[in-house]
LUMDRENTI-411133 format. One record per atom (N, C-alpha, C): residue in one letter; z, x, y. Coordinates in pm, whole numbers, plus 50000, padded with zeros to 5 digits. Layout:
N
AZXY/...
END
This chain:
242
X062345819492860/X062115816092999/X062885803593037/X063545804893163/X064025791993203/X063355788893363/X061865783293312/X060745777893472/X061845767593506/X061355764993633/X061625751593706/X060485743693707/X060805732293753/X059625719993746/X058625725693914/X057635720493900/X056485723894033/X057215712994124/X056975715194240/X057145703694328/X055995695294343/X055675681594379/X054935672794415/X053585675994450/X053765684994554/X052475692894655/X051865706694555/X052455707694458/X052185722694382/X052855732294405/X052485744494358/X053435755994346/X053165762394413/X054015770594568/X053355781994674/X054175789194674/X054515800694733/X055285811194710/X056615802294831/X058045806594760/X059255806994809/X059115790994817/X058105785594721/X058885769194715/X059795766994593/X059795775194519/X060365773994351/X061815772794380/X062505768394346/X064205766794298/X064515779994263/X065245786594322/X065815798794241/X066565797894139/X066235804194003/X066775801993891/X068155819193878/X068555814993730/X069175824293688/X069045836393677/X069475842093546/X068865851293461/X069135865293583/X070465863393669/X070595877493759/X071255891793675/X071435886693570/X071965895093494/X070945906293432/X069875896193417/X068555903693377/X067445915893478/X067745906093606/X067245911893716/X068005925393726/X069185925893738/X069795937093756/X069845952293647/X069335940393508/X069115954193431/X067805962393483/X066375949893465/X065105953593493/X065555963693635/X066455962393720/X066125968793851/X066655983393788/X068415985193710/X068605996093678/X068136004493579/X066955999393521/X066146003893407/X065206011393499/X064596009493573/X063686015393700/X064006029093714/X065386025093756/X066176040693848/X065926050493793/X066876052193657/X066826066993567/X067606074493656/X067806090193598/X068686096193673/X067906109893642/X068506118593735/X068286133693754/X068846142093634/X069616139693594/X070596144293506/X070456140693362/X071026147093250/X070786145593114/X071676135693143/X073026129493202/X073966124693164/X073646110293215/X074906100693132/X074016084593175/X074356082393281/X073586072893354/X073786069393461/X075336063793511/X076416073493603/X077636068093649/X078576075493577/X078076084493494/X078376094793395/X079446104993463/X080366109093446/X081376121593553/X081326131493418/X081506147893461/X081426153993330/X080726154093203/X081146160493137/X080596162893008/X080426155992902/X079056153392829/X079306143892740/X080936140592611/X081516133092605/X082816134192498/X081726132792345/X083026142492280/X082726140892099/X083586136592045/X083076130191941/X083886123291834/X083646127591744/X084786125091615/X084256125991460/X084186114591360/X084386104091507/X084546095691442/X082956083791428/X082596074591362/X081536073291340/X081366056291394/X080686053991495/X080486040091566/X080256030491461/X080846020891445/X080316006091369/X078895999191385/X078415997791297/X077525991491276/X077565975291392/X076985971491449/X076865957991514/X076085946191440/X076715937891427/X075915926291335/X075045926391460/X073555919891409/X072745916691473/X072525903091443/X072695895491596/X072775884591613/X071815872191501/X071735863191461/X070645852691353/X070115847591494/X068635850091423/X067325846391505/X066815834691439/X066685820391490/X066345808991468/X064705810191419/X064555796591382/X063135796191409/X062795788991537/X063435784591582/X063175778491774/X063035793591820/X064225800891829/X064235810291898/X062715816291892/X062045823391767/X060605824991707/X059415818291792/X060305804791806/X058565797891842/X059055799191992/X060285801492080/X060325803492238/X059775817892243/X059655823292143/X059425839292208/X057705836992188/X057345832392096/X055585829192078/X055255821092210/X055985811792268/X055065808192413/X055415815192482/X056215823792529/X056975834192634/X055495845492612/X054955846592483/X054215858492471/X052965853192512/X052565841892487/X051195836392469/X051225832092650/X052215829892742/X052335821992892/X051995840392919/X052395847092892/X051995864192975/X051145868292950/X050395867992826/X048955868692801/X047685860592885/X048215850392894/X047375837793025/X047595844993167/X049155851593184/X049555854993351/X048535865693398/X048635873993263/X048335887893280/X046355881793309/X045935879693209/X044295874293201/X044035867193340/X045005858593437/X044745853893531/X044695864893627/X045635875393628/X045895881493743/X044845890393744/X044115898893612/X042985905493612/X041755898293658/X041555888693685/X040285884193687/X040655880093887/X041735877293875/X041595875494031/X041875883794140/X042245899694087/X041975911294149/X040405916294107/X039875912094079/X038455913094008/X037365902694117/X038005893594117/X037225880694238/X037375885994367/X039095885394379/X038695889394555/X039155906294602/X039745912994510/X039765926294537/X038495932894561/X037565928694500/X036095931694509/X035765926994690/X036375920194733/X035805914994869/X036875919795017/X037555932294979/X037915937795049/X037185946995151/X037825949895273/X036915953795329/X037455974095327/X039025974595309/X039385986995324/X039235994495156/X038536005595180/X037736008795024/X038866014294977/X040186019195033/X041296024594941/X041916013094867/X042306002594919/X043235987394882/X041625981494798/X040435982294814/X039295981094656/X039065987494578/X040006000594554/X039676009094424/X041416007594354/X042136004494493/X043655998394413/X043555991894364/X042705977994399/X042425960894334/X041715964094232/X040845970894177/X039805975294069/X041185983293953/X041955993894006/X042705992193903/X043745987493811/X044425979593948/X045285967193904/X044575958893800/X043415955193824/X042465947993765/X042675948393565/X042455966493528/X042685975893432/X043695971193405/X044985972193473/X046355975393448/X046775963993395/X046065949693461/X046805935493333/X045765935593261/X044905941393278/X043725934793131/X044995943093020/X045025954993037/X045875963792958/X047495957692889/X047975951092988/X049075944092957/X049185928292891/X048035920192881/X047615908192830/X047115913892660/X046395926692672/X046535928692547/X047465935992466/X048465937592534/X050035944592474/X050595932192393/X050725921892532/X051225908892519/X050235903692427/X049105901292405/X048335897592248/X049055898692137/X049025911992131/X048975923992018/X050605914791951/X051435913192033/X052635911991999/X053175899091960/X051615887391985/X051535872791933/X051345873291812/X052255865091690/X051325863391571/X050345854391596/X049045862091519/X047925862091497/X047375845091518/X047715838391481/X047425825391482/X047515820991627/X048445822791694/X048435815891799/X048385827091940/X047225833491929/X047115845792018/X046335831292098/X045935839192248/X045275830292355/X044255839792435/X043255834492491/X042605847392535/X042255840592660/X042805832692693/X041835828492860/X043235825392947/X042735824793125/X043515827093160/X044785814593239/X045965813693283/X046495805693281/X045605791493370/X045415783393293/X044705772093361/X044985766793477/X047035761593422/X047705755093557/X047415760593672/X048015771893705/X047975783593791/X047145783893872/X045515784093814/X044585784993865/X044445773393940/X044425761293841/X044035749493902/X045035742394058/X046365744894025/X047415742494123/X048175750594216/X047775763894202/X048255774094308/X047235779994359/X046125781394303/X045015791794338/X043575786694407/X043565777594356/X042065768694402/X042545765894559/X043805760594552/X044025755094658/X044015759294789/X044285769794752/X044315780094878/X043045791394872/X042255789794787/X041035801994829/X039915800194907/X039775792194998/X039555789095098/X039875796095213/X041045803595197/X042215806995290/X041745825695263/X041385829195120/X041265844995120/X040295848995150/X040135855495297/X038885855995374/X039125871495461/X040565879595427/X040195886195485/X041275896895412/X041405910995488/X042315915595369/X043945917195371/X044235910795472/X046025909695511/X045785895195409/X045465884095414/X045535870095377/X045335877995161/X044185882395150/X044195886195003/X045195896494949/X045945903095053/X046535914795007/X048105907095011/X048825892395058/X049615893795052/X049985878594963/X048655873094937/X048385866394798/X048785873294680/X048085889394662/X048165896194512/X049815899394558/X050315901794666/X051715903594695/X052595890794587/X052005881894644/X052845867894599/X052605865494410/X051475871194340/X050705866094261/X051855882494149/X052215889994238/X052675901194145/X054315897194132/X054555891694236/X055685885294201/X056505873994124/X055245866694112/X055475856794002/X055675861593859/X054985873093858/X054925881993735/X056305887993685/X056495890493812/X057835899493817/X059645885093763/X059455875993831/X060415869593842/X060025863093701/X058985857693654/X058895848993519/X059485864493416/X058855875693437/X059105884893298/X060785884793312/X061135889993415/X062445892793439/X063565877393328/X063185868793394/X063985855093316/X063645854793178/X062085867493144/X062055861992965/X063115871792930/X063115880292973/X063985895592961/X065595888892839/X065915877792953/X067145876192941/X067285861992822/X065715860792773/X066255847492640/X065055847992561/X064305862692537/X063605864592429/X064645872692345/X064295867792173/X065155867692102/X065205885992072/X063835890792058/X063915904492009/X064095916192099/X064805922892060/X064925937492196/X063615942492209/X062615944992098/X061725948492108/X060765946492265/X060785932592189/X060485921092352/X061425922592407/X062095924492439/X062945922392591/X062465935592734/X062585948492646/X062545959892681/X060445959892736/X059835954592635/X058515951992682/X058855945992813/X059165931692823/X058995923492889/X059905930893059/X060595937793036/X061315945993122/X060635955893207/X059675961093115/X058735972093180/X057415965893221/X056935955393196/X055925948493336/X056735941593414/X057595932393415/X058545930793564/X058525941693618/X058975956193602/X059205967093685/X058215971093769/X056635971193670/X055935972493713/X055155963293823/X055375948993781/X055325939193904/X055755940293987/X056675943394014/X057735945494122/X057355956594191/X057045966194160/X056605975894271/X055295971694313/X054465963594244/X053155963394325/X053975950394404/X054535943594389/X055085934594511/X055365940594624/X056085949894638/X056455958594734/X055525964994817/X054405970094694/X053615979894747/X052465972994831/X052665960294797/X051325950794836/X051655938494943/X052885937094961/X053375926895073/X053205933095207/X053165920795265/X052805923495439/X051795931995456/X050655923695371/X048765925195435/X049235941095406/X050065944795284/X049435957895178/X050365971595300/X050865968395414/X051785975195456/X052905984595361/X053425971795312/X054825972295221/X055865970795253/X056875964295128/X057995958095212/X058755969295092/X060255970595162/X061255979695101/X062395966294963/X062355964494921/X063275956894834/X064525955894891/X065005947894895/X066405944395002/X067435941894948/X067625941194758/X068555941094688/X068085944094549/X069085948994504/X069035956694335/X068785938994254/X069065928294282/X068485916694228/X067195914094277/X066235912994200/X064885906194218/X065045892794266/X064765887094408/X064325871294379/X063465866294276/X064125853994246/X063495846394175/X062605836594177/X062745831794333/X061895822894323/X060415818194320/X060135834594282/X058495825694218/X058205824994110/X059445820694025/X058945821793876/X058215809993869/X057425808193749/X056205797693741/X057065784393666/X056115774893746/X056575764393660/X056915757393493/X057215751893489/X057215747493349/X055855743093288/X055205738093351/X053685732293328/X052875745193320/X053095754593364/X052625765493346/X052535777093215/X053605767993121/X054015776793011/X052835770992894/X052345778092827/X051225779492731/X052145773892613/X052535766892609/X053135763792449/X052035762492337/X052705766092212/X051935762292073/X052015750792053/X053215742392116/X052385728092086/X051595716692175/X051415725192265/X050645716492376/X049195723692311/X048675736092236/X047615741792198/X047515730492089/X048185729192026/X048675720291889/X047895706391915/X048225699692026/X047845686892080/X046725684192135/X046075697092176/X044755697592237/X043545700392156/X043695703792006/X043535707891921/X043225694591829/X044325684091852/X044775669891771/X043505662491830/X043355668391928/X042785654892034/X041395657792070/X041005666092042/X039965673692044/X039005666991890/X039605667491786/X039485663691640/X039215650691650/X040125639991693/X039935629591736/X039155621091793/X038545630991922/X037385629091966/X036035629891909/X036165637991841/X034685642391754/X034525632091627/X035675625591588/X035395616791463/X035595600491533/X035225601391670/X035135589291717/X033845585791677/
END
């Protein structure tokens, strides 16, 4: 992930710095498409044969930094995902149109489901089970005051699916394993259409370019590191043998 810093006032939608990683956006968007056809996408004619036999590709050396960026990349989507279920769970429940509350009830399903993909794929030691703190405390509190009706909540989960979408998309492009990448590829996708499907008070908006904006990827303070768990952990110990 490459977050940007929060601004002063906190984090609201379309205040973030637009970051990089368009290279990534553009796969996540052409990974979506697929085609009609056995043949690849942009494909003319018939598949060609060879007899001849493709080279092997060295596969790139994976650090141990690299290791421990992909362990907070996994452990920050496990928090995104746990936040976003519980807060289609709070105010999807307080909708008033019963089709957009049985949508919010299964969105609800759909990250509990994906926080435990994203678990599953933490080593064991440093799995996380609750949901992103920052987030809550600096984007969400602040404004729920404000979700009172169902255009205002419907274009919150709009904003809240997009953050999803723009943070996975940027891990896409600097988690070390394909494994992960291709994961991390297929909930952006899936973010991304509930962005669509859920902007403008749940109307829907049409996507206006094969690049995803970026700018609601989450802040840096937002990222779950193992060693900020590490420190809280230090200090915690500390306290108790005072």
């Amino acid at each position: 992930m490459n977050p940007t810093s929060s601004p002063a006032t906190g984090t609201t939608r379309r205040q973030m710095i637009t970051t990089g990683a368009f290279g990534a956006a553009a796969a996540a968007f052409l990974a979506a498409c697929g085609t009609k056809a056995d043949r690849s996408a942009g494909q003319s004619g018939i598949d060609p044969t060879t007899t001849i036999a493709a080279p092997d590709a060295p596969l790139p050396d994976v650090s141990e930094a690299d290791l421990a960026g992909d362990t907070d990349q996994l452990r920050t989507a496990t928090s995104l995902e746990l936040l976003a279920a519980d807060l289609y769970k709070e105010y999807g429940s307080t909708l008033d149109d019963a089709e957009w509350k049985a949508n919010a009830a299964r969105f609800a399903a759909d990250h509990e489901a994906a926080a435990a993909e994203f678990r599953k794929e933490t080593p064991a030691e440093h799995r996380v089970d609750e949901p992103n703190e920052y987030l809550q405390v600096n984007t969400v509190d602040p404004i729920a005051d404000q979700l009172t009706n169902d255009r205002t909540i419907l274009d919150f989960f709009a904003a809240l699916e997009s953050t999803l979408a723009a943070s996975y998309i940027t891990a896409v492009s600097s988690f070390s394993q394909v494994e992960g990448r291709a994961q991390f590829a297929g909930f952006a996708e899936a973010a991304a259409r509930r962005t669509a499907l859920l902007d403008d008070g749940g109307k829907g908006v049409a996507p206006e370019s094969a690049l995803y904006p970026l700018q609601d990827l989450i802040p840096n303070e937002a990222i779950v590191t193992v060693t900020q768990a590490d420190a809280g952990v230090a200090a915690d110990s500390k306290d108790e043998g005072s």
